[in-house]
C-alpha positions as CSV (number, residue, x, y, z in Angstrom):
1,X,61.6,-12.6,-39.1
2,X,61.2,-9.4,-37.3
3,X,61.2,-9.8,-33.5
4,X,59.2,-6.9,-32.9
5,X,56.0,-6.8,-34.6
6,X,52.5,-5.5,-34.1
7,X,48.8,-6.1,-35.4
8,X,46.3,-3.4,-34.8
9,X,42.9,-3.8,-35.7
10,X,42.0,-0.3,-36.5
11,X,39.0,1.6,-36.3
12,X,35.9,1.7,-38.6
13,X,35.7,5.3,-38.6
14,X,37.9,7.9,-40.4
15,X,38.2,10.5,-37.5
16,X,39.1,7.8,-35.2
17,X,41.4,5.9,-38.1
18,X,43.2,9.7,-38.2
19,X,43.7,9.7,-34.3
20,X,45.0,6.5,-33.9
21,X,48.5,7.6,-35.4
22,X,48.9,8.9,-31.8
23,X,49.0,4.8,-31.0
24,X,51.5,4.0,-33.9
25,X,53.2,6.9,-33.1
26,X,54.2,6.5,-29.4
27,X,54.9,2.8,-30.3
28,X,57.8,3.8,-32.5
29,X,59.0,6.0,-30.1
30,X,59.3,3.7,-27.5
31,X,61.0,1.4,-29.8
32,X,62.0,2.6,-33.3
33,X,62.4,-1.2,-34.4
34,X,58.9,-2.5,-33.9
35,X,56.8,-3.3,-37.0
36,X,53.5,-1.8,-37.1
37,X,50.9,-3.4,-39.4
38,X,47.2,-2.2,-39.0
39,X,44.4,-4.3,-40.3
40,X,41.5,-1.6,-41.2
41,X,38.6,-0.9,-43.4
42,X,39.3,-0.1,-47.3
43,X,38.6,3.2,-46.5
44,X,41.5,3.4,-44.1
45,X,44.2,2.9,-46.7
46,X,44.7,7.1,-48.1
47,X,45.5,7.4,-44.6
48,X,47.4,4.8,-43.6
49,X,49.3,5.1,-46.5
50,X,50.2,8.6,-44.9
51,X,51.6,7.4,-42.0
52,X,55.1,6.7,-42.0
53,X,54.8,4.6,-38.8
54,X,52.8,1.9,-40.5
55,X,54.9,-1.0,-42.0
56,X,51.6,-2.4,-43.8
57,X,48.0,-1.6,-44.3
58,X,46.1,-4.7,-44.4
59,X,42.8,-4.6,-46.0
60,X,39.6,-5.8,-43.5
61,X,37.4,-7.7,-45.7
62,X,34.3,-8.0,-43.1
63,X,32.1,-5.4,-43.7
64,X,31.2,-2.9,-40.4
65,X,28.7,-4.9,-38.5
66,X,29.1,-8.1,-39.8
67,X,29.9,-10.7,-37.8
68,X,31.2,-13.4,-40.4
69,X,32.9,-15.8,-38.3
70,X,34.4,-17.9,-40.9
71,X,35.9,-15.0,-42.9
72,X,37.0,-13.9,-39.6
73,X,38.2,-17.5,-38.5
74,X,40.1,-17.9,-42.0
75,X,41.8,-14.4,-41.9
76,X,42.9,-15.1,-38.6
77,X,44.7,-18.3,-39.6
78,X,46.6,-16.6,-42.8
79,X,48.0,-14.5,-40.3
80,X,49.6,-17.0,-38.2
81,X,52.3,-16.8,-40.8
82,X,53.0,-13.1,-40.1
83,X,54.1,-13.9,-36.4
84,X,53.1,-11.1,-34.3
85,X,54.2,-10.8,-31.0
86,X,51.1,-8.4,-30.5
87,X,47.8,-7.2,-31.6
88,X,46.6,-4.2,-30.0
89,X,42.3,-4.1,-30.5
90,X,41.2,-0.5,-30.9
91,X,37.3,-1.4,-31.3
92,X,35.7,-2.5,-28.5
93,X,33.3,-5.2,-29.9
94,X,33.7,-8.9,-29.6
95,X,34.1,-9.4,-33.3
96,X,36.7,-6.9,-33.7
97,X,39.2,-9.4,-31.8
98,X,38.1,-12.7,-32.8
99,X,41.1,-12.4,-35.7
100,X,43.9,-11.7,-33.4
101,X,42.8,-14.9,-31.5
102,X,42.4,-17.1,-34.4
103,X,45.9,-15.6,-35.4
104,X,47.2,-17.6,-32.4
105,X,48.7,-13.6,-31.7
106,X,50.5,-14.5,-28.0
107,X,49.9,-11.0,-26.8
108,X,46.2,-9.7,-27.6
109,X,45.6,-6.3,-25.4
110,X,42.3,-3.9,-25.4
111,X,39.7,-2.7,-23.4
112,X,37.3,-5.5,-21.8
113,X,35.0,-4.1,-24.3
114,X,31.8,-6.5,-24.8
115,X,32.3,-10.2,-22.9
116,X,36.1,-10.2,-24.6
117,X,37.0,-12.9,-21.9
118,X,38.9,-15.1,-23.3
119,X,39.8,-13.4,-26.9
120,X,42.1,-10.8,-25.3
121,X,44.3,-11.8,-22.8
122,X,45.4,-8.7,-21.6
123,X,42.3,-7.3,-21.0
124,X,42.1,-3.5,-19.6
125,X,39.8,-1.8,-17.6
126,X,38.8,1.8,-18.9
127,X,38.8,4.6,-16.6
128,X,37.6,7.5,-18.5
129,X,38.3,10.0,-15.9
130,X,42.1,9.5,-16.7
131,X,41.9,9.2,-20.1
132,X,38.8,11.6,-21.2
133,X,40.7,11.9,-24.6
134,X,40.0,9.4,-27.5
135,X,43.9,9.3,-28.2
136,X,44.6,9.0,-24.1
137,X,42.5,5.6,-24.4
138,X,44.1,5.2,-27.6
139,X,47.6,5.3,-26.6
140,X,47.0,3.6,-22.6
141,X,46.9,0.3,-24.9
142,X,50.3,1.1,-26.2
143,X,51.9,0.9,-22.9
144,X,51.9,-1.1,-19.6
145,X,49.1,-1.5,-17.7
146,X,48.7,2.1,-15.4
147,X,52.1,3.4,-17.1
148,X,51.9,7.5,-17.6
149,X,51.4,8.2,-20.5
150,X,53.9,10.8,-22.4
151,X,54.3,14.5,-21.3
152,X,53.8,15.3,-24.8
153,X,51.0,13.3,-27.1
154,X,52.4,12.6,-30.1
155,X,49.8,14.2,-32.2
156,X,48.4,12.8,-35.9
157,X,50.4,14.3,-38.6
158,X,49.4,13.2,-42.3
159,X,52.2,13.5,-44.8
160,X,51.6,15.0,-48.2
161,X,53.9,15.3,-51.5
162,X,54.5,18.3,-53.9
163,X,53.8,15.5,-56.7
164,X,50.3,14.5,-55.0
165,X,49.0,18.0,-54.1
166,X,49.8,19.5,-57.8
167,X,48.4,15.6,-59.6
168,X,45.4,16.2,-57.0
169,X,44.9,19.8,-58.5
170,X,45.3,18.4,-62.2
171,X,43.3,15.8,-61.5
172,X,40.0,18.5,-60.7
173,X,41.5,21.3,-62.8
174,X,41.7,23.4,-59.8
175,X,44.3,26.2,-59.5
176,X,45.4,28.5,-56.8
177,X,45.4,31.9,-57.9
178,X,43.2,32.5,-54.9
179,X,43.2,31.5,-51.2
180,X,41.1,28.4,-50.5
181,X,38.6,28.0,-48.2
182,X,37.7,24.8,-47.4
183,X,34.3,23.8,-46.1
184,X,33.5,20.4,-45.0
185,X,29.6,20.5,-44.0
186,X,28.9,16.9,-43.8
187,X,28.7,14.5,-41.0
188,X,28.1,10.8,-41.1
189,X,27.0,10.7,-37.7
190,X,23.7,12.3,-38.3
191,X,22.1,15.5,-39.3
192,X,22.9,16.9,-35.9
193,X,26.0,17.5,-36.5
194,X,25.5,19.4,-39.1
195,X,25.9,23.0,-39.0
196,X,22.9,24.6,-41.4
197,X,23.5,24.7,-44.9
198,X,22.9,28.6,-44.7
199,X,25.2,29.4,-42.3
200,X,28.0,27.7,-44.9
201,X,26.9,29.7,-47.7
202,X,26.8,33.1,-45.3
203,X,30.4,32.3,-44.3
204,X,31.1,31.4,-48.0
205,X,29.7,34.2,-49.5
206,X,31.6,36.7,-47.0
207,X,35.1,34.9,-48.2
208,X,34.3,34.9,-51.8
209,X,33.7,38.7,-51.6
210,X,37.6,38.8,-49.6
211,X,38.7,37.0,-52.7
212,X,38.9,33.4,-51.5
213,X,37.5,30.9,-53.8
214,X,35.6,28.2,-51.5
215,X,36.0,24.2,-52.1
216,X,33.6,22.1,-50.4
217,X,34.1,18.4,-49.7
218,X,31.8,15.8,-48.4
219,X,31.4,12.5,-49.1
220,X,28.6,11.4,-51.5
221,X,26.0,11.3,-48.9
222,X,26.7,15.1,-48.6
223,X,26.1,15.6,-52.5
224,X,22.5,17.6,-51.3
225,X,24.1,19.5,-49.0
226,X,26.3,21.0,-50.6
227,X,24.0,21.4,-53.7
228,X,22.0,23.5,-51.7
229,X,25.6,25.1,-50.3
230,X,25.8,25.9,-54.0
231,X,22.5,27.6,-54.7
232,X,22.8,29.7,-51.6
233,X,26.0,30.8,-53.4
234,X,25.5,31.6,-56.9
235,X,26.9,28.6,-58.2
236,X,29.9,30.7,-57.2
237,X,32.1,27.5,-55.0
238,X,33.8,24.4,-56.3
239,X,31.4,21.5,-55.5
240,X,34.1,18.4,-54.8
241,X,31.4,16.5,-52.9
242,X,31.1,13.0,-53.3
243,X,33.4,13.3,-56.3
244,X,36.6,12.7,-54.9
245,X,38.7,9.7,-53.4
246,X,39.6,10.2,-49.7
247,X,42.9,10.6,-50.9
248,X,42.0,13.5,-53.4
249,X,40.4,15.1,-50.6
250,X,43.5,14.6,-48.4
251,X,45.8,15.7,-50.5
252,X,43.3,19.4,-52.1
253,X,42.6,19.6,-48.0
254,X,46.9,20.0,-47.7
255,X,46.0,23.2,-50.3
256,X,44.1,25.2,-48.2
257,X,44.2,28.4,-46.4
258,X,41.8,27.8,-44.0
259,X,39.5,25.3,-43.4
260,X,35.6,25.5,-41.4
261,X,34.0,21.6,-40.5
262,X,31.9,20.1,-38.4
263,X,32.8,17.5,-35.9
264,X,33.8,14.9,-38.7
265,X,36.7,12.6,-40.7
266,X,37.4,15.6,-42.4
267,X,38.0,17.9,-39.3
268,X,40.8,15.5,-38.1
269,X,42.4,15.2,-41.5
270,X,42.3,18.9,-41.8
271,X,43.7,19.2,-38.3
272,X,46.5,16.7,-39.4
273,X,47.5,18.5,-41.9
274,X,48.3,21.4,-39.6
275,X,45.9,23.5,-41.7
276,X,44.3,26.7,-39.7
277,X,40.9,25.5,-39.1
278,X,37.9,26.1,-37.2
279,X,35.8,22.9,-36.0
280,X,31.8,23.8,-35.7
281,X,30.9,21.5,-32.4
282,X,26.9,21.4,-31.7
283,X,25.5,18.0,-30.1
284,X,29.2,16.2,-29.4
285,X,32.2,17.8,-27.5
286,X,35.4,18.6,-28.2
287,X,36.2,17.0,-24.4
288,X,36.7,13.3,-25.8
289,X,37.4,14.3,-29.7
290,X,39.2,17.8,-30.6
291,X,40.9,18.7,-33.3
292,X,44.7,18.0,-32.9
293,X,46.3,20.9,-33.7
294,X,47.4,23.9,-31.6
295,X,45.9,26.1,-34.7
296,X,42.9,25.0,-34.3
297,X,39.3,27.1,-33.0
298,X,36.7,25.1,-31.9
299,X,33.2,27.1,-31.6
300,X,30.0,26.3,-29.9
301,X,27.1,27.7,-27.6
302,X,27.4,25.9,-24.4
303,X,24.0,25.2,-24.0
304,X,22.1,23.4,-21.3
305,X,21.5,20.7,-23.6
306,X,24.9,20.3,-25.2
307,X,26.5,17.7,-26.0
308,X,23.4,15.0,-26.5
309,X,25.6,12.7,-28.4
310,X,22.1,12.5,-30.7
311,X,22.5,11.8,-34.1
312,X,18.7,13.7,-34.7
313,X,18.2,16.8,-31.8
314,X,15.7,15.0,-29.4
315,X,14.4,18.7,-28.6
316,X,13.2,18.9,-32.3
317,X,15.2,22.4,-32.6
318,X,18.4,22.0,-33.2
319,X,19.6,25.2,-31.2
320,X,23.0,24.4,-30.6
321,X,23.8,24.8,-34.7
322,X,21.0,27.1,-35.5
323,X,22.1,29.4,-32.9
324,X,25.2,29.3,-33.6
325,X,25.9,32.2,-36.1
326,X,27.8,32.4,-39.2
327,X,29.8,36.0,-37.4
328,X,31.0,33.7,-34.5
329,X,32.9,30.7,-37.1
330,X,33.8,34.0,-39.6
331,X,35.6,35.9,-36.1
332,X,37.0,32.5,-35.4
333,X,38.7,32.7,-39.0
334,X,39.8,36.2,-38.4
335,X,42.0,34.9,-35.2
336,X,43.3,32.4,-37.8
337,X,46.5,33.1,-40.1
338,X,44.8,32.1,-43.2
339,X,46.0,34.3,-45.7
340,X,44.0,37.4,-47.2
């Protein structure tokens, strides 16, 4: 039995999923010999699997939202087997730590969270002025209560083969006998995230005249999108949307030269990949959820009404992305080594 072992209920989200490798990362480096398992969505797997930190990716069964106590009561009690010393609760619902408890897990540490009395018992209080950051709040539940966290963040790095990147380009018959720019203009959060669909095909046109070819990627819910993306464009960009596996978009993301998002999952893969990218930010800020890499631009107006955190603008004119013109994101590429 290993001595040292960890449960952490992951979160339901891919950005966040992708940030909480800061988590596993600083508990390896505090001890190289703990065992980290995380318990996650299905989605969460491509990038688990990515992260050498994990131990074991174990597959959440309860869908977001759901509160399905006995599926969560009979997971919990499977688990007991496992023997954690640990389980470290990322989400901050009730439900979310209702199968540590169950799993008789002597250690159960998060945030209070909502009226989590009782189901964690080592609760935390969240200060937000010290930890503004997502990670900060991420990795304060790695340590000992008011312990400093590291000089240095150990920031989410995704690791990607030769073999997966050249199956992945088999896979879509995609070669690259051109630079790639990727563009990623989804965002499940909400249509105000979403920089305008002609501001994409601006920037895309632009590049496909410097000789890039342009991939776009987007889950199926961003299928019209970047249909429209593709009209605006002569049919002239590879349409991946809603046609690949998040681990096919992982591993054609690793491929490119340069990469333009919103604030999404795709923005913090792309940004641990280490690929020169430029984040779009209009109603959220990069203050609580950047990208994580030093090459990375973030762009946005500054307005008096940014961020809102609204997933529709409540001022009905979406300034803060129409505004925000396709010249500023294509300079922010030009500061960018991205190829030619």
């Amino acid at each position: 039995m290993i001595k040292n072992k960890v449960l952490v209920i992951g979160p339901a989200w891919v950005g966040d999923m992708v940030m909480a490798q800061s988590l596993f990362k600083l508990l390896k480096q505090q001890q190289p010999e703990r065992s980290i398992d995380v318990l996650a969505p299905a989605f969460g797997l491509p990038l688990l699997l990515r992260m050498p930190e994990v131990a074991e990716s174990l597959v959440m069964p309860i869908g977001h939202g759901k509160l399905a106590l006995p599926e969560r009561y009979r997971m919990g009690k499977a688990l007991r087997e496992k023997q954690y010393q640990q389980a470290i609760v990322l989400p901050n619902s009730f439900k979310s730590a209702l199968i540590p408890f169950w799993a008789d897990i002597p250690v159960r540490t998060g945030w209070s969270g909502e009226m989590r009395y009782g189901v964690l018992n080592d609760r935390r209080h969240l200060d937000k002025k010290r930890y503004p950051l997502m990670i900060e709040q991420f990795m304060a539940l790695g340590l000992p209560p008011d312990a400093a966290l590291p000089a240095e963040y150990p920031l989410p790095e995704l690791r990607v083969s030769s073999i997966q990147r050249e199956e992945a380009l088999t896979r879509f018959a995609l070669t690259k006998d051109r630079p790639i720019l990727a563009i990623c203009p989804g965002a499940e959060f909400g249509p105000a995230k979403r920089w305008p669909e002609a501001h994409y095909a601006a920037l895309s046109n632009e590049k496909l005249r410097q000789g890039f070819q342009v991939w776009i990627f987007g889950s199926p819910r961003d299928q019209t999108v970047a249909e429209h993306i593709m009209a605006l464009t002569d049919q002239r960009c590879v349409n991946l949307a809603g046609k690949t596996s998040l681990s096919d978009a992982i591993d054609l993301l690793s491929q490119a030269a340069a990469v333009v998002s919103n604030d999404s999952g795709l923005m913090h893969i792309a940004a641990a990949l280490h690929k020169p990218l430029v984040a779009v930010y209009g109603p959220t800020s990069a203050a609580f959820t950047p990208p994580l890499d030093d090459q990375a631009k973030k762009v946005s107006l500054a307005l008096a009404c940014q961020p809102c955190f609204q997933r529709v603008c409540p001022l009905k004119h979406h300034r803060c992305m129409k505004d925000l013109q396709p010249e500023i994101v294509m300079n922010a590429l030009a500061d960018l080594s991205c190829g030619s």
